[in-house]
C-alpha positions as CSV (number, residue, x, y, z in Angstrom):
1,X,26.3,-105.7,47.1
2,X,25.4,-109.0,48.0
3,X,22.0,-110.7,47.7
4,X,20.4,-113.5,49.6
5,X,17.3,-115.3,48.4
6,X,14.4,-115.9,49.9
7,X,14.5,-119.5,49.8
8,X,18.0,-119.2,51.2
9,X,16.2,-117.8,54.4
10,X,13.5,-120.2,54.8
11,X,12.9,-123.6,56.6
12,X,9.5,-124.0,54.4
13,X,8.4,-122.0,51.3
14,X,5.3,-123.8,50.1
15,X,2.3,-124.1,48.4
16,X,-1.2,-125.2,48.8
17,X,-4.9,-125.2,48.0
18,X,-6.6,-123.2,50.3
19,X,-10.2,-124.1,48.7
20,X,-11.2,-124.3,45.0
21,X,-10.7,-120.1,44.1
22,X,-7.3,-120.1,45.8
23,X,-4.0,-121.0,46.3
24,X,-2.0,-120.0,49.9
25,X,1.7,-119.6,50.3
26,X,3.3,-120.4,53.5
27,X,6.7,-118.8,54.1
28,X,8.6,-119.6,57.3
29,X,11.8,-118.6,58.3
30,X,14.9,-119.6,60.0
31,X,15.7,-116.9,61.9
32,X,13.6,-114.7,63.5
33,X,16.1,-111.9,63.3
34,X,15.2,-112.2,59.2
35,X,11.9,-112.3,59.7
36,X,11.6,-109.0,61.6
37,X,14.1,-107.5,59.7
38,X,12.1,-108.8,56.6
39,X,8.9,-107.3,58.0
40,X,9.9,-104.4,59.4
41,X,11.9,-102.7,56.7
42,X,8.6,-104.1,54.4
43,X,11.2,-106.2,52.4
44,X,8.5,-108.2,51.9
45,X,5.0,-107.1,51.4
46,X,1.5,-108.0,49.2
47,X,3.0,-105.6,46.4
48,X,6.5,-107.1,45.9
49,X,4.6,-110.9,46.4
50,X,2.0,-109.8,43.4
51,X,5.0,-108.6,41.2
52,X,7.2,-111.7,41.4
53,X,3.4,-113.5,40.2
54,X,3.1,-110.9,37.4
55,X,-0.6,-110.1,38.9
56,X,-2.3,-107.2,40.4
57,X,-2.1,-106.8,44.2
58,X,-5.9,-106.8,44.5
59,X,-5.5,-110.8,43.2
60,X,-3.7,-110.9,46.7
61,X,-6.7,-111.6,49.2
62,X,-4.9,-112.6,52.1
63,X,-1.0,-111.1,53.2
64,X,-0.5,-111.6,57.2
65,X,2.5,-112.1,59.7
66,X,2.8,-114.5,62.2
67,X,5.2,-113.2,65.0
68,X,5.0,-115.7,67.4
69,X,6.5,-118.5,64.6
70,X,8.8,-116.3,62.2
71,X,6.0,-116.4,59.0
72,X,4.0,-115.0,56.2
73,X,0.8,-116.3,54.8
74,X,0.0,-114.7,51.3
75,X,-3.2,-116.3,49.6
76,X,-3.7,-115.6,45.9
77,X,-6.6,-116.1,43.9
78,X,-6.2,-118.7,41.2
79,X,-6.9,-117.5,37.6
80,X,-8.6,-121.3,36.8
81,X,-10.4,-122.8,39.4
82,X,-9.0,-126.0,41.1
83,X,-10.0,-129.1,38.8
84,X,-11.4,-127.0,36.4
85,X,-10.4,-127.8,32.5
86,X,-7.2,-126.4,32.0
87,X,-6.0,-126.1,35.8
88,X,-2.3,-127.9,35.5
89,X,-2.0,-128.0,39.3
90,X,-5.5,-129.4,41.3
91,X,-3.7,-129.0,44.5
92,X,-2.0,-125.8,44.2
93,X,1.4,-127.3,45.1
94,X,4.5,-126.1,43.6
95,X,3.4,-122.5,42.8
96,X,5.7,-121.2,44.9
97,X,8.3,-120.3,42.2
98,X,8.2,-117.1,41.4
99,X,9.4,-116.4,45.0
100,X,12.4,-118.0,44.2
101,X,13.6,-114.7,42.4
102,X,12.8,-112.8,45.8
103,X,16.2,-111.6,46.8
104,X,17.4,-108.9,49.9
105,X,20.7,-107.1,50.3
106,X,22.5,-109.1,53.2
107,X,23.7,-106.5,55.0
108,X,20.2,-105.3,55.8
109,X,19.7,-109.0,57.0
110,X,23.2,-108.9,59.1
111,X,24.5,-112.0,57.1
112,X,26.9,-114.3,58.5
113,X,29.2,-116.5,57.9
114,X,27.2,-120.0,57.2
115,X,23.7,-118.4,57.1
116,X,21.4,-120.6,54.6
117,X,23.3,-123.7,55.8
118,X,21.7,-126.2,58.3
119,X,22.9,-126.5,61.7
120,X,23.9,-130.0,61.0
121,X,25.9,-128.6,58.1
122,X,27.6,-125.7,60.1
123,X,28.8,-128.9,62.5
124,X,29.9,-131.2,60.5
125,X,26.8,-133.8,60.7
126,X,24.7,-132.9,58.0
């Protein structure tokens, strides 16, 4: 069975502060046929997000959708607080790799040929 990742699917998978307590994860897709096919099989969801972390989906405080642009917002709280002694990342940028291990079945996606590439790249241009 083949796999596609998460990344693979995504124009932006990010990172960011979202205060001093918190870090928010924005992930946007492509394709809005992923994205509903993503949300509606619950391929994605606050449990599977707090497992890739390693941390308990109450440490989730935030998990929404965004219909109208293909998205989900997941804010986690952050186990050191932002500047605080010890905290390696101030701005909460970059914490999006444990995502990067997120992967679906394709054919629950109805892959295609060239899917993950950019439309420049499908062309020739890129």
């Amino acid at each position: 069975m083949a796999r596609i990742f998460l990344d693979e699917l995504c124009n932006v998978l990010r990172s960011k502060n979202a205060g001093p307590f918190r870090v928010s994860i924005d992930i946007m897709f492509k394709d809005p046929r992923d994205y509903r096919s993503i949300v509606e099989r619950k391929l994605l969801t606050k449990e599977i997000v707090a497992q890739a972390y390693g941390i308990a989906s109450d440490d989730i405080t935030n998990f929404e959708t965004f219909d109208n642009v293909s998205a989900i917002k997941a804010t986690i709280k952050r186990r050191i607080a932002s500047g605080s002694p010890g905290d390696s990342d101030c701005y909460g940028m970059n914490q999006e790799g444990p995502l990067l291990q997120i992967s679906f079945p394709s054919e629950l996606l109805g892959a295609e040929e060239g899917r993950g590439a950019s439309p420049g790249a499908l062309s020739g241009l890129a």
